[in-house]
C-alpha positions as CSV (number, residue, x, y, z in Angstrom):
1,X,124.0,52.0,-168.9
2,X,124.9,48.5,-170.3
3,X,128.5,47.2,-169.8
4,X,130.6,46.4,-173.0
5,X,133.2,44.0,-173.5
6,X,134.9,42.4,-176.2
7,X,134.0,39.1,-177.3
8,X,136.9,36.6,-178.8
9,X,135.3,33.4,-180.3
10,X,137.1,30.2,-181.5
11,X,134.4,28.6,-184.1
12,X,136.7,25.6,-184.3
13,X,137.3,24.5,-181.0
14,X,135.6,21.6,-179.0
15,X,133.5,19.1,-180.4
16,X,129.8,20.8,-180.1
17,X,127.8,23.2,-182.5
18,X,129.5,26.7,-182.8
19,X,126.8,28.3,-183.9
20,X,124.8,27.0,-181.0
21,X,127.5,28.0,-178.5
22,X,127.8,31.2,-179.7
23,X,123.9,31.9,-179.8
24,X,123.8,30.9,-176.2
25,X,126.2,32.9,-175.0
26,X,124.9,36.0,-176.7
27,X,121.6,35.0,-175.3
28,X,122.9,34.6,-171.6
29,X,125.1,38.0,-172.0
30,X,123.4,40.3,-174.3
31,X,120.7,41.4,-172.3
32,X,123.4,42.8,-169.7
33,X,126.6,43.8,-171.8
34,X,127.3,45.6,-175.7
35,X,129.1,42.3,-176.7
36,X,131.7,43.4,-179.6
37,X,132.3,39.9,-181.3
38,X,135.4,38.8,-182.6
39,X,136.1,35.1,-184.4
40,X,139.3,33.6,-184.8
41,X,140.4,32.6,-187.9
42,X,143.3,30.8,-189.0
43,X,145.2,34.2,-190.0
44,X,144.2,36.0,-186.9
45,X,144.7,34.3,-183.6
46,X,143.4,35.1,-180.4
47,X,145.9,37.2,-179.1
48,X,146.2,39.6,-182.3
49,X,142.5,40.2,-181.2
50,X,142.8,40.7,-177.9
51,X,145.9,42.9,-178.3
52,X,144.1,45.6,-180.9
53,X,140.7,45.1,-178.1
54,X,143.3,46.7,-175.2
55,X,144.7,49.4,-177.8
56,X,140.9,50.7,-178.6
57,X,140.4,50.6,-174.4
58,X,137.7,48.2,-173.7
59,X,135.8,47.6,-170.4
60,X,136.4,43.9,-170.3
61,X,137.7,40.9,-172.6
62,X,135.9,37.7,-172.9
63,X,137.4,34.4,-174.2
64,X,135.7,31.3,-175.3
65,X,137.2,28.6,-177.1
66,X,140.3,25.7,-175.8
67,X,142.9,26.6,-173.5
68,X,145.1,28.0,-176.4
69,X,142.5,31.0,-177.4
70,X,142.2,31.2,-173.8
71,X,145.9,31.5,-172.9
72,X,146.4,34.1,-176.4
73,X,144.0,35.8,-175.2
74,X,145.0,36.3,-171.7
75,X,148.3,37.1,-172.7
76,X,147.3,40.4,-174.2
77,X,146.0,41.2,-170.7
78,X,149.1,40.3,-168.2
79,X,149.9,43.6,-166.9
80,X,146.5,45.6,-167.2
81,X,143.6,46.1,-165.3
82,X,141.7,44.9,-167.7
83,X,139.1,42.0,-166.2
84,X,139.2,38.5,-168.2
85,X,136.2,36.8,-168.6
86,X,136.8,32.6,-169.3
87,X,134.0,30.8,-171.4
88,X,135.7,27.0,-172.1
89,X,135.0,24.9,-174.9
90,X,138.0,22.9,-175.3
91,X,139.4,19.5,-175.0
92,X,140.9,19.5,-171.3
93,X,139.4,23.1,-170.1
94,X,142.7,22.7,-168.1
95,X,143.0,26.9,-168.2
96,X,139.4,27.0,-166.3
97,X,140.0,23.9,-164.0
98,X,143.3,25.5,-163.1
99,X,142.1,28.9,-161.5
100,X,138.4,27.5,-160.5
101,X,136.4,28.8,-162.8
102,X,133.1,27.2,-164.3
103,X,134.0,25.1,-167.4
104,X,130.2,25.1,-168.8
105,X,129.4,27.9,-170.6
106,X,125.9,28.7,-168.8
107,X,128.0,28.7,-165.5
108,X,131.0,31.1,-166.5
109,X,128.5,33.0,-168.5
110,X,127.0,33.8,-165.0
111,X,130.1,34.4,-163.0
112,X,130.7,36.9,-165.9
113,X,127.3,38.7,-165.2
114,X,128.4,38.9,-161.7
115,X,130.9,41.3,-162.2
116,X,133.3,40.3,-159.3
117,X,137.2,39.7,-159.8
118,X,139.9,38.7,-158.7
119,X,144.0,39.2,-159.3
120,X,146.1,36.2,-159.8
121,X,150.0,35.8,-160.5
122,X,150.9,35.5,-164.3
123,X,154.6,35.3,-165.7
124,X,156.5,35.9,-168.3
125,X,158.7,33.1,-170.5
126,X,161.2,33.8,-173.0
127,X,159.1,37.4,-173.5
128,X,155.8,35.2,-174.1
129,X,153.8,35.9,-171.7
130,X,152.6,32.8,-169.5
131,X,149.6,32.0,-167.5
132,X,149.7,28.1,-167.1
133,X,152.8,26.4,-167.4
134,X,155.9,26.2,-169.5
135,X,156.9,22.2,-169.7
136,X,160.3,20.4,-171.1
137,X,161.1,17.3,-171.9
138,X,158.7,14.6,-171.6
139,X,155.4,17.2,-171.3
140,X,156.7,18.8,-174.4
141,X,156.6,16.1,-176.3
142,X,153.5,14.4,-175.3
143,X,151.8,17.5,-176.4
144,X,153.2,17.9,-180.0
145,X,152.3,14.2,-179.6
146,X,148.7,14.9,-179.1
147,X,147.2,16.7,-182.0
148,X,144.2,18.1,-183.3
149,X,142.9,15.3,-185.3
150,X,143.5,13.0,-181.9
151,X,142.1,15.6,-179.7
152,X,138.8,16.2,-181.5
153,X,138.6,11.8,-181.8
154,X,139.8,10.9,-178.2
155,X,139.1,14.3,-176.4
156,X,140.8,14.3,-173.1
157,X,142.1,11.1,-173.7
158,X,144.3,11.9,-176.6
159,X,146.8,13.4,-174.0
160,X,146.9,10.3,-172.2
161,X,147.4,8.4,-175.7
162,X,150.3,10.7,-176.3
163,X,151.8,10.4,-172.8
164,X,152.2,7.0,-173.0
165,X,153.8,7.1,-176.4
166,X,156.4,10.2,-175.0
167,X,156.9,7.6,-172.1
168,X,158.2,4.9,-175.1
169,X,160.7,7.5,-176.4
170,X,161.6,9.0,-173.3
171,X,165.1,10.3,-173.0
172,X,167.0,12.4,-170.1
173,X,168.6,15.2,-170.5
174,X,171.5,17.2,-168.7
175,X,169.9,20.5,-166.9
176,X,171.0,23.4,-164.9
177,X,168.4,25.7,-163.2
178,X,169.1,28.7,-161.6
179,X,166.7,31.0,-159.4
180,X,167.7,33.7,-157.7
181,X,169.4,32.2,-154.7
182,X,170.7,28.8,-156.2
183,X,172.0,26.8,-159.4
184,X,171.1,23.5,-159.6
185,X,172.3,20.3,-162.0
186,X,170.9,17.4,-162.6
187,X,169.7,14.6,-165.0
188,X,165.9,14.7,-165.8
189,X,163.6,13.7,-167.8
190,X,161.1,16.4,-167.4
191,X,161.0,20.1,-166.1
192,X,157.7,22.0,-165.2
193,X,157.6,25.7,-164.5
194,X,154.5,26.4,-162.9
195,X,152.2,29.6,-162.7
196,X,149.4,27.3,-162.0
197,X,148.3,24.1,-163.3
198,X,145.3,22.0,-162.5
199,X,145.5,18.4,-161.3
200,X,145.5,16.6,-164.6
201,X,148.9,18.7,-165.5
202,X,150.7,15.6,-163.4
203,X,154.0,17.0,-164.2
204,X,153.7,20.2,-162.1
205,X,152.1,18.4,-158.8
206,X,155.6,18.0,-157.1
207,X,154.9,20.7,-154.3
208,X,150.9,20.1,-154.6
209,X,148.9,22.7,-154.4
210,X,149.9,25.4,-156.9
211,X,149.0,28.8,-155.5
212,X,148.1,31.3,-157.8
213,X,148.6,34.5,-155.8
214,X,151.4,33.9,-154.1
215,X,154.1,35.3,-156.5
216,X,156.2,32.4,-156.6
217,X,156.7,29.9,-159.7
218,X,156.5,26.2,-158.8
219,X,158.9,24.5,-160.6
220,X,158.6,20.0,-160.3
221,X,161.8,18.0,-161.0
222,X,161.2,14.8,-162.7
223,X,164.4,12.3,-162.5
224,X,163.4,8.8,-163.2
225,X,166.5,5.6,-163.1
226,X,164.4,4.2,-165.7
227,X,161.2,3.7,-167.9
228,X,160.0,1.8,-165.0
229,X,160.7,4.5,-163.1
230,X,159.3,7.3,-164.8
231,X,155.9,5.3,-164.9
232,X,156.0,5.2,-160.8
233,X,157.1,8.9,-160.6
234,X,154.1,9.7,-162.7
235,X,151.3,8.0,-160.8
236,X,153.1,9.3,-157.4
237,X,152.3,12.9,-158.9
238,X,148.8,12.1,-159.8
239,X,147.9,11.1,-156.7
240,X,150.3,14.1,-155.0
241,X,147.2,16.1,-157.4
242,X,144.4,14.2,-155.4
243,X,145.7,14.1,-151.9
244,X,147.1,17.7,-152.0
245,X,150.6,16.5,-149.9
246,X,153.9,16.9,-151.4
247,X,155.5,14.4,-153.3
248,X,157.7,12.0,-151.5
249,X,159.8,10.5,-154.3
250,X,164.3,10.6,-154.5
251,X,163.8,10.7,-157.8
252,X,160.9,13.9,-157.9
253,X,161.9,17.4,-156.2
254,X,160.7,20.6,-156.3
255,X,161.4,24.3,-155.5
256,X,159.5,27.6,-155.5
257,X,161.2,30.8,-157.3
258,X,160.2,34.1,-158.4
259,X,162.2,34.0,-161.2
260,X,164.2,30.6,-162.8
261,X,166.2,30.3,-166.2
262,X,167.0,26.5,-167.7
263,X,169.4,25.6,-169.6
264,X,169.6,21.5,-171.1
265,X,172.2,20.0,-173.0
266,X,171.3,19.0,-175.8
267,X,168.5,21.2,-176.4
268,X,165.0,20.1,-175.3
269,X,161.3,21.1,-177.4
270,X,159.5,23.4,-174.6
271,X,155.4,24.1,-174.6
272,X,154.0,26.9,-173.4
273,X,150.5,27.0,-171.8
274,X,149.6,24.1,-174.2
275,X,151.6,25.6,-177.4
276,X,155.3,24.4,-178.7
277,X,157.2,27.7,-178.8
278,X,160.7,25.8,-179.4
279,X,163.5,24.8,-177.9
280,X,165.8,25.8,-174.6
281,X,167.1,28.1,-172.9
282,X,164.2,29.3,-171.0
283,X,164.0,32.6,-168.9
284,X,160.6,32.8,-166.2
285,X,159.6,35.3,-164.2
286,X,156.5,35.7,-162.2
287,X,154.3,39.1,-162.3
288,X,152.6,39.1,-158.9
289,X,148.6,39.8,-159.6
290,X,149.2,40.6,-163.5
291,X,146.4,39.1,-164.8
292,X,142.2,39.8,-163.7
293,X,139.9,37.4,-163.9
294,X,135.9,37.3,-163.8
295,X,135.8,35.1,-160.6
296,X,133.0,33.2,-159.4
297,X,130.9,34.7,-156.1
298,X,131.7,32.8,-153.1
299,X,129.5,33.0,-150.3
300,X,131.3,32.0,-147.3
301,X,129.0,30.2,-145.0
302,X,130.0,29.8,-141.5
303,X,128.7,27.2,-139.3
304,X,126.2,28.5,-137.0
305,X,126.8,25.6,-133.7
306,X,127.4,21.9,-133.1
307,X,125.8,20.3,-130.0
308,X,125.9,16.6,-131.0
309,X,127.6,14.4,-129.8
310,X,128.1,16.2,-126.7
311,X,128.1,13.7,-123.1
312,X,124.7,13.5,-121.0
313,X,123.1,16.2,-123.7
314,X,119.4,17.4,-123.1
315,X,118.4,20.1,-125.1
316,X,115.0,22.1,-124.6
317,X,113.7,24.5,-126.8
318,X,112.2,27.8,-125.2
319,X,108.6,29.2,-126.6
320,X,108.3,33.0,-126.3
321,X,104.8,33.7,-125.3
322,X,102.8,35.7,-127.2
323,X,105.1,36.0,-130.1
324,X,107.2,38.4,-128.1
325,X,109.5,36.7,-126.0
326,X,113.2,38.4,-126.2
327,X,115.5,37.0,-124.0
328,X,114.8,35.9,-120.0
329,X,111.1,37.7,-120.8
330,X,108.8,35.4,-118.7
331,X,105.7,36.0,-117.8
C-alpha cells in the first residue's frame, strides 16, 4: 500500500517555472506516495493548509515553496508526530540550509522517498510558533527592507542590499532579557533568538554552532560603539559562521536559555522565521523535539586502517593458496 501525504505548493515562489516544478515533483513522488495537492493562494497561506491537513489526520505533510510557506507550514506541525517533508524553492533556502536538508528539489524529493526522520527542537514566540529565528532590531529591519520585488531581481542578494541600507539607519535601543536564571540590560543594536539558523543568518552566529536538538534557544547580543563598529561586529559573526568558534568580540555576547522574554524601550519591529509579526515584548520558549522532519540517510563510514606514514614500514601482502586460505592456513 502506497504512502499518502499532503502536498502544500507555493506557485509564486522562486524564480523558475511552477508548473515545471510541480510536474517534477509529482513525477519523482507519485509513483511511491497518494500526493493530496494543495496551492497557496494569496487568501489561504500555508499554514491555514497545513492546519485543516493535521485536523483530517494525514500520514505526512510536504512543503515546497520559500522559507515562509516552509516555516507556515511547519508551524502547524510543532507538537505532533507528524513527519515534515522540506522541498525549497525560495530565495535564501535558509529553512533547508539550517537543519541540513537538500535545497534541490530532486535531492529532498529523495530524502522524502527514504522515509527516515528525525526530531528536532522547535519553539514557541509570542504564541507563533517558531522554527528558525525570531530577530530585533537591525535583522528586523533589514528584512522589511528586503522585499519581494528585490528578492525576485537580486535573489540572495537583496538581503545583503537591505542590510547595508538597515546598517545606514541603524539605531540602539535599551533591552532587558530575562531567562530563567538571570535578567540582563543592556544597549544593542540587535537581538537574535535562535532555534536554529544557518550561517548566512550572521546575527545568530554569536555562540556558533546552533544545535538543533539540544533544547536550548541561542540568543546573540549585538552591542556596537558605533556604525563602524557594527560593520566589524558583523564580519566577526560571519566568519564565527565559517570557523564554527565562538565569537570573541566586547561588544557581541551570547547566552543559551530554554526560555527568554525581551523587553526594549522604545519598542523595536521583530521578524519571525523571515516574517514581520510586530513589535516587542517578546516571550520564547523552546519545545524540545516538537517538530519531525524527513531527514536525509547518513551512512556512517568508518575508516577501515591507516598504515602510512608509519617509521621503517614494509608491508607484504599474503596469497591464500588455492582460493582457500583463512588465517595462518599454510600449506
Amino acid at each position: 500500500m502506497k504512502r499518502s501525504a499532503c502536498l502544500i505548493f507555493n506557485p509564486v515562489a522562486g524564480k523558475g517555472d511552477p508548473d515545471q516544478d510541480l510536474a517534477t515533483i509529482k513525477a519523482l513522488l507519485e509513483p511511491e506516495i497518494d500526493l493530496d495537492i494543495q496551492l497557496t493562494t494569496e487568501e489561504v497561506g500555508a499554514d491555514a493548509l497545513a492546519i485543516a491537513a493535521v485536523k483530517r489526520g494525514v500520514d505526512a505533510i510536504i512543503a515546497s515553496g520559500g522559507d515562509g510557506t516552509l516555516s507556515a507550514a511547519a508551524a502547524a506541525l510543532v507538537g505532533t508526530t507528524i513527519p515534515f517533508g522540506i522541498i525549497s524553492r525560495g530565495t535564501a533556502n535558509a529553512f533547508a540550509n539550517a537543519l541540513d536538508i537538500p535545497d534541490t528539489i530532486e535531492a529532498a524529493c529523495q530524502t522524502i522517498l527514504g522515509g527516515a526522520t528525525k526530531t528536532v527542537d522547535a519553539a514557541y514566540c509570542n504564541g507563533h510558533p517558531m522554527v528558525l529565528l525570531a530577530g530585533i532590531g537591525f535583522e528586523a529591519e533589514a528584512v522589511e527592507l528586503a522585499g519581494r520585488e528585490a528578492k525576485n531581481r537580486f535573489g540572495i542578494f537583496a538581503y545583503v542590499l537591505a542590510g547595508f541600507q538597515a546598517l545606514r539607519q541603524m539605531k540602539t535601543f535599551e533591552a532587558e532579557i530575562e531567562t530563567e536564571d538571570k535578567v540582563i540590560k543592556l544597549t544593542a543594536a540587535a537581538i537574535t533568538v535562535a532555534n536554529t539558523a544557518p550561517a548566512t543568518s550572521v546575527l545568530a552566529q554569536g555562540p556558533s554552532g546552533v544545535v538543533v536538538d539540544d533544547g536550548l534557544l541561542d540568543v546573540t547580543l549585538v552591542s556596537p560603539a558605533n556604525k563602524a563598529g557594527a560593520i566589524a561586529a558583523t564580519y566577526h559573526l560571519l566568519q564565527t559562521a565559517l570557523s564554527g568558534d565562538a565569537v570573541d568580540r566586547d561588544d557581541i555576547g551570547y547566552l543559551r536559555a530554554k526560555r527568554v522574554k525581551i523587553t526594549t524601550e522604545p519598542e523595536q519591529k521583530v521578524v519571525l522565521d523571515g516574517e514581520l509579526i510586530g513589535n516587542t515584548p517578546i516571550d520564547v520558549e523552546c519545545v524540545p523535539h516538537g517538530l519531525t522532519l524527513f531527514y536525509p540517510l547518513v551512512e556512517e563510514t568508518l575508516p577501515t586502517e591507516k598504515l602510512e606514514g608509519l617509521p621503517n614500514l614494509v608491508i607484504e601482502m599474503k596469497k591464500a593458496p588455492d582460493g582457500e586460505g583463512s588465517f595462518g592456513e599454510h600449506e
